[in-house]
C-alpha positions in Angstrom: -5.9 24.2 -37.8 -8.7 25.3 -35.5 -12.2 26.0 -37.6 -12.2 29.8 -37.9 -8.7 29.9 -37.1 -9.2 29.8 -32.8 -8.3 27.5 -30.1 -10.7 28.6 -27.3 -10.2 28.0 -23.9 -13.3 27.1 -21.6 -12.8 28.1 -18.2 -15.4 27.7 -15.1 -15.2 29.8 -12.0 -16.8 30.4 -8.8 -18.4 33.3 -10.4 -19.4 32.4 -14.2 -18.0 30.4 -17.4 -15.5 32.3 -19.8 -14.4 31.3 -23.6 -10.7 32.6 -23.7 -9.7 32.5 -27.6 -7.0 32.6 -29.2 -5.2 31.9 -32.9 -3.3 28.9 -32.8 -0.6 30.8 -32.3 -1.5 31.3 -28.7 0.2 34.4 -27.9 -2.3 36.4 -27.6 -5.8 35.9 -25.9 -9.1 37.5 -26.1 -11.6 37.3 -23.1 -14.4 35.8 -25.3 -18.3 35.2 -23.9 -18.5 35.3 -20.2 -21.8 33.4 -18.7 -23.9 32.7 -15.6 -22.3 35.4 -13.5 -22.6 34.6 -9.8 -22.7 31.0 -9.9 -20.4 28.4 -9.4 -19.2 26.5 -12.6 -17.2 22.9 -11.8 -16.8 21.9 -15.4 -17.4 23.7 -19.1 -16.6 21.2 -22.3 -16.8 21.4 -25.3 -18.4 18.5 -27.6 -16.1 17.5 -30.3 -18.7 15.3 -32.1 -20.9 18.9 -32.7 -18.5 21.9 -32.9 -19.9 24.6 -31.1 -21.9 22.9 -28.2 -20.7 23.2 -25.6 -22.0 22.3 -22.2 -21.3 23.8 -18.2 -22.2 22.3 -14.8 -23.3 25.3 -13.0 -24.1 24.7 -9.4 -26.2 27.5 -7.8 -26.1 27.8 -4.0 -30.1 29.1 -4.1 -31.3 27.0 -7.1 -29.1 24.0 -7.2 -27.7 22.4 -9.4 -28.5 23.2 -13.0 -27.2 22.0 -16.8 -26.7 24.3 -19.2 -25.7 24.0 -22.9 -24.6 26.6 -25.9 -25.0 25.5 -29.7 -22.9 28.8 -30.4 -19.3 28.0 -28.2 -21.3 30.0 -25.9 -22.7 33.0 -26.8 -25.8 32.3 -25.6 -26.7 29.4 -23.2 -29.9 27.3 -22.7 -30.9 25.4 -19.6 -31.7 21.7 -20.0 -32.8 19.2 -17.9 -31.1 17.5 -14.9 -31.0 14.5 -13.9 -33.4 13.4 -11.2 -31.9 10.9 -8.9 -33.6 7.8 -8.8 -35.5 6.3 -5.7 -36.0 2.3 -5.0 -39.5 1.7 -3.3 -37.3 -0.9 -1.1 -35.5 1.9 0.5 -36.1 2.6 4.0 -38.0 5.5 4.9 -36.5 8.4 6.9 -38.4 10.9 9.2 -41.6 11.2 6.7 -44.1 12.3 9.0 -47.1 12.8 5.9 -46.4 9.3 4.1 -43.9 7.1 6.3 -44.3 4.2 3.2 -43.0 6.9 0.6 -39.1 7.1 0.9 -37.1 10.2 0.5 -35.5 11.3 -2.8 -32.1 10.8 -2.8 -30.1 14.7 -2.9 -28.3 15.8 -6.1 -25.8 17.9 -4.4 -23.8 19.5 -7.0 -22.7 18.5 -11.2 -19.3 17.9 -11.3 -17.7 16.7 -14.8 -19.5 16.1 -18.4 -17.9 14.1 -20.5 -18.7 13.4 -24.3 -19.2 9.4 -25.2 -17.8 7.7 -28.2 -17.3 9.0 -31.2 -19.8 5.9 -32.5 -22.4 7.4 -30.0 -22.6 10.7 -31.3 -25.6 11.4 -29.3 -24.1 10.1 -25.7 -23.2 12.0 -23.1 -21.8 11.0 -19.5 -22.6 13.5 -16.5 -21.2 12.9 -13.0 -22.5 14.2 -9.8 -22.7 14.7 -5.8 -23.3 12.0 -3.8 -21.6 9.4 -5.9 -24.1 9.6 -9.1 -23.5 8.7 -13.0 -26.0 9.4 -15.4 -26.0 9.1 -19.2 -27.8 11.1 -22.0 -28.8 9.1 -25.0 -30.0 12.6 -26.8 -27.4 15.7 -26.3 -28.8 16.4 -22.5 -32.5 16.2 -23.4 -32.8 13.3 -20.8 -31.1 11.3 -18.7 -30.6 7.8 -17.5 -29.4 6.9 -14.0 -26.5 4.4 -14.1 -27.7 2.1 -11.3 -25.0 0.1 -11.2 -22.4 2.7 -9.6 -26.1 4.9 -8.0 -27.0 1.9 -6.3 -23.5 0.4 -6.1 -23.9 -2.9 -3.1 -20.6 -1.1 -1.9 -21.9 2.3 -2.0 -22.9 2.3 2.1 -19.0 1.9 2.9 -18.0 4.6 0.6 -17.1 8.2 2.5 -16.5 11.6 0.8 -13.5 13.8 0.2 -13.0 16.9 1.4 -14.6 18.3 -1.7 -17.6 16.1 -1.4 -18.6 12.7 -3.0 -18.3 14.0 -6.2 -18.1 11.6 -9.6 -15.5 13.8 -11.0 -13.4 11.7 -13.9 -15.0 10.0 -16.7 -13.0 8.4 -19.3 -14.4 6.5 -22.6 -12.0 4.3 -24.6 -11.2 5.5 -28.0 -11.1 1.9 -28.9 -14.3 0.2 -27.9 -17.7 2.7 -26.1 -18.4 -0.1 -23.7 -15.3 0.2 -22.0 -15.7 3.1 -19.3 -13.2 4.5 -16.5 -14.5 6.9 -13.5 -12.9 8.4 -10.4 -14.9 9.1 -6.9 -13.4 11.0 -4.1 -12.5 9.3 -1.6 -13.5 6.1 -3.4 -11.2 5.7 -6.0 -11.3 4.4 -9.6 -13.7 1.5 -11.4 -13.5 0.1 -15.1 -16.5 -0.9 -16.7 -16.0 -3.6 -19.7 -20.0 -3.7 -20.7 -21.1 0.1 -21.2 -21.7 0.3 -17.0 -23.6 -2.6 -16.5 -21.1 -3.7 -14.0 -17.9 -2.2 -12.4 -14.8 -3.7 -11.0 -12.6 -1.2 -8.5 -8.9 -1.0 -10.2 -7.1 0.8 -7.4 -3.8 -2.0 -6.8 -1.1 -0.2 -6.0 -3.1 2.9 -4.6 -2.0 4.5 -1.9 -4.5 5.5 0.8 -2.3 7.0 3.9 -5.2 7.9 6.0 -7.0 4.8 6.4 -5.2 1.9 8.9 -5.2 -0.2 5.8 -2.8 1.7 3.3 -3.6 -0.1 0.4 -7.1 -0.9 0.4 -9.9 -2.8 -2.9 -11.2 1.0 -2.6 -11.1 4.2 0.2 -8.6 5.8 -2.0 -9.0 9.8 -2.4 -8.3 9.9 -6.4 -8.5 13.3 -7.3 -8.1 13.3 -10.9 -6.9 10.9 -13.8 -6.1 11.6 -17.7 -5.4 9.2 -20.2 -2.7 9.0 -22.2 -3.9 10.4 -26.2 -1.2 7.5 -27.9 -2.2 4.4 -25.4 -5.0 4.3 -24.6 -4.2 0.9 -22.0 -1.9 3.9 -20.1 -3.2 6.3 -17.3 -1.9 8.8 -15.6 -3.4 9.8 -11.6 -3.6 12.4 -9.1 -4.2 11.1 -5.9 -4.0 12.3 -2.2 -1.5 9.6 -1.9 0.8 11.1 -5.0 1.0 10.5 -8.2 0.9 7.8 -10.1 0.9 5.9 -13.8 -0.7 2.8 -14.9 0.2 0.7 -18.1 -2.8 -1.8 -18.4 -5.8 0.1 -17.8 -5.3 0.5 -14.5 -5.0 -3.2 -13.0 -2.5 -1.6 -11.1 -0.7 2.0 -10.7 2.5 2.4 -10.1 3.7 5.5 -7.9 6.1 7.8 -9.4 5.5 11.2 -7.4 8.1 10.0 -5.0 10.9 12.1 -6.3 9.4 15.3 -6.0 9.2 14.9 -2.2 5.3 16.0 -1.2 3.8 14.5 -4.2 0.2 16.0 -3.2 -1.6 17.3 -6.0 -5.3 17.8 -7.5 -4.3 17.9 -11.5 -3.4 16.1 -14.6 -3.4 16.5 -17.7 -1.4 14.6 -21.2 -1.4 16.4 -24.5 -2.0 14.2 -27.4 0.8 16.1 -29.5 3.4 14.4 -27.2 1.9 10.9 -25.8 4.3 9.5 -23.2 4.2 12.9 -21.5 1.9 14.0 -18.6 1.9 17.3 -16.2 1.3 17.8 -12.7 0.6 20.3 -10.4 2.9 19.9 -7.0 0.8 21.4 -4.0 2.0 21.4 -1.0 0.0 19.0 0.9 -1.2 20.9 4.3 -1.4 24.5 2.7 -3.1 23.3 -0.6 -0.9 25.4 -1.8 2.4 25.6 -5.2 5.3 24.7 -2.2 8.1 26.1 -3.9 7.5 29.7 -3.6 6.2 30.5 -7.3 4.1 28.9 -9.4 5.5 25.6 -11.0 4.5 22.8 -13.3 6.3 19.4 -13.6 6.4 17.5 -16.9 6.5 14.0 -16.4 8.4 11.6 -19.3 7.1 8.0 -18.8 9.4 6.4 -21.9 12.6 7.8 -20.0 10.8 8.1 -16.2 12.2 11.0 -15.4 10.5 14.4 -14.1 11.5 18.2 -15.3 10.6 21.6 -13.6 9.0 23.5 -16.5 9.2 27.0 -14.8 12.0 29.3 -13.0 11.7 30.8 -9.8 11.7 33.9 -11.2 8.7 33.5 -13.6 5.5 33.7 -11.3 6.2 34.0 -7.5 4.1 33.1 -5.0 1.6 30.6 -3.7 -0.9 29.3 -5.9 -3.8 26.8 -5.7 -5.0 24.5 -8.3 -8.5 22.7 -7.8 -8.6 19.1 -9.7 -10.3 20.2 -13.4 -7.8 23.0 -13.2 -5.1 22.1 -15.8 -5.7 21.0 -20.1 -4.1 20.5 -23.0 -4.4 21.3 -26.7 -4.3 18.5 -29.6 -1.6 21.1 -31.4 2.0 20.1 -32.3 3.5 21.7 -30.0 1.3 21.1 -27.4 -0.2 23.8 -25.1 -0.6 24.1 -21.9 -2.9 25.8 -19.3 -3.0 26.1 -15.8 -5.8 28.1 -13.6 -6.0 29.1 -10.0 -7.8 29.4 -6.9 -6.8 33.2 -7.3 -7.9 33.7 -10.7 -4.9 33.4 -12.7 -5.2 31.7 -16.0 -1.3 30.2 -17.0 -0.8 29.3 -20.7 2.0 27.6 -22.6 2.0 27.1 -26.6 5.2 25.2 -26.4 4.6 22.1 -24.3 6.0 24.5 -21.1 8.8 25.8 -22.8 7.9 29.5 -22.3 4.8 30.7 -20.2 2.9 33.7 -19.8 -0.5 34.9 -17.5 -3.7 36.1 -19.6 -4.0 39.7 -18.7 -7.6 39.4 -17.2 -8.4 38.7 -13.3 -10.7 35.7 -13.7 -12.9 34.6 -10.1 -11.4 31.6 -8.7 -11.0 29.1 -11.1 -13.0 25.3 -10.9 -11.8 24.1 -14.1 -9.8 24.1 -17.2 -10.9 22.6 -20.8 -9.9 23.2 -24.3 -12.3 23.4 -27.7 -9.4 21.7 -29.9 -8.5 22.5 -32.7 -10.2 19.7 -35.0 -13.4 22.2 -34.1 -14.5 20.3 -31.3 
């Protein structure tokens, strides 16, 4: 049971952050707090270590990029400080007419996913970023640390950007053990760290990448999102341009298992920890970026029986609908729910693990991303 009785929904959009609540019932949903109109908002979470704080990378197109956190599941919001990319003296100068000795700060393009650290480290969070950045707060977003080893990565001149950008977009800590840390770069791929991110090793075997002459490359692949299955931790679940995939030893290699669905394309993923063994996807079709099958549909992947299940009729939602990469969750209740946004602003809920679904009755901006305030409080 949810503190206070609600499950809250945290949803970023190109136009502000919402807190969609509900009882755990989840029938019916009120259109909580609604924050930093105008600006775009990749990622809202909440902190389950500290109920109530919650934090959102709002990206500002005149401002930049900005972090802001809420002590009150986001009534009000305060802005803390972001991370300043690091510069090494060594690094060759570009096009400084005043001081050609001083090199150029590196850009911090946009803030793309927060992540809390280990339940050990109540006091740690992670924050990914544009071009290719990881930083870690020691103190709840009062400063922050570069991670040099993936910032100044010996790789990092080889590595080229998605279509999105070269966003840091997943970040995964072990439930077992804080040092050991997964992350996902577009169009890089995915890294495990063993030593708290002292050092990286690429874990992309089996990996598709189809539009690179070498189709299964160390790294080049465009992951576009992973989640980790809540029962096994050693088990991952991945969204990648090349289709979908599953890994069963911490990702030393993936095996793909999108194939049956035809077009296997996808941004999303998401595994409920009320039914491990479980994960859902998104279908897209690949070209249009766009739900292929004429309405909008959800597919429930069973790893324990490998087998795939439509989780919606034709009937239910027609049309075409987009999903961008943070865009689907899950809840921690038995049964599990499920929640979908869109690039269109539709907000897609499921308190049954996808049995039945229903829309929440508001027109929401575009949505970025999708996260849930479970119901231990966090």
């Amino acid at each position: 049971m949810a503190k206070n009785g609600k499950v809250r929904v945290l949803v970023g959009t190109r136009k502000g952050t919402y807190v969609v609540e509900a009882d755990t019932r989840r029938r019916k949903w009120t259109v909580g707090p609604a924050a930093h109109p105008g600006n775009e908002i990749y990622h809202v979470v909440a902190d389950p270590r500290h109920p109530g704080d919650l934090y959102a990378a709002v990206n500002n197109g005149f401002w930049g990029p900005m972090v802001q956190k809420s002590r009150n599941w986001g009534k009000t919001w305060k802005e803390m400080p972001t991370p300043l990319t690091p510069i090494k003296k060594e690094r060759t100068p570009l096009f400084n007419d005043a001081d050609p000795t001083t090199p150029p700060p590196r850009p911090l393009n946009n803030l793309w996913h927060f992540e809390p650290g280990h339940p050990s480290e109540p006091e740690t969070i992670y924050l990914g970023a544009d071009p290719h950045l990881l930083f870690r707060s020691p103190d709840l977003g009062k400063t922050w640390e570069p991670i040099e080893s993936i910032n100044d990565h010996p790789n990092k001149k080889n590595w080229a950007p998605g279509a999105g950008g070269a966003c840091l977009h997943t970040i995964i800590v072990d439930p077992r053990d804080p040092q050991r840390l997964y992350i996902g770069m577009s169009a890089v791929g995915t890294f495990r760290s063993e030593n708290g991110g002292r050092s990286w090793t690429p874990v992309n075997k089996g990996v598709m990448a189809p539009f690179l002459p070498d189709k299964y490359p160390e790294t080049g692949q465009c992951v576009h999102h992973v989640a980790a299955d809540a029962a096994d931790p050693d088990t991952f679940y991945r969204q990648d341009h090349g289709g979908m995939y599953v890994s069963h030893d911490r990702m030393d290699k993936w095996t793909r298992i999108g194939r049956p669905l035809g077009d296997d394309f996808g941004f999303c993923v998401a595994s409920p920890a009320a039914d491990p063994g479980k994960a859902y996807f998104v279908r897209l079709d690949g070209m249009a970026r766009v739900t292929g099958e004429g309405h909008f549909q959800v597919h429930e992947w069973n790893d324990r029986k490998r087998t795939w299940r439509k989780l919606l009729s034709p009937k239910a939602f027609p049309g075409h609908f987009g999903v961008q990469r943070e865009g689907i969750a899950t809840d921690a209740l038995d049964p599990a729910g499920v929640y979908v946004g869109t690039t269109t602003g539709q907000l897609f809920t499921s308190p049954d693990a996808g049995r039945s679904w229903a829309c929440v009755p508001f027109q929401f901006p575009g949505i970025h991303s999708v996260s849930i305030a479970n119901p231990n409080g966090g």
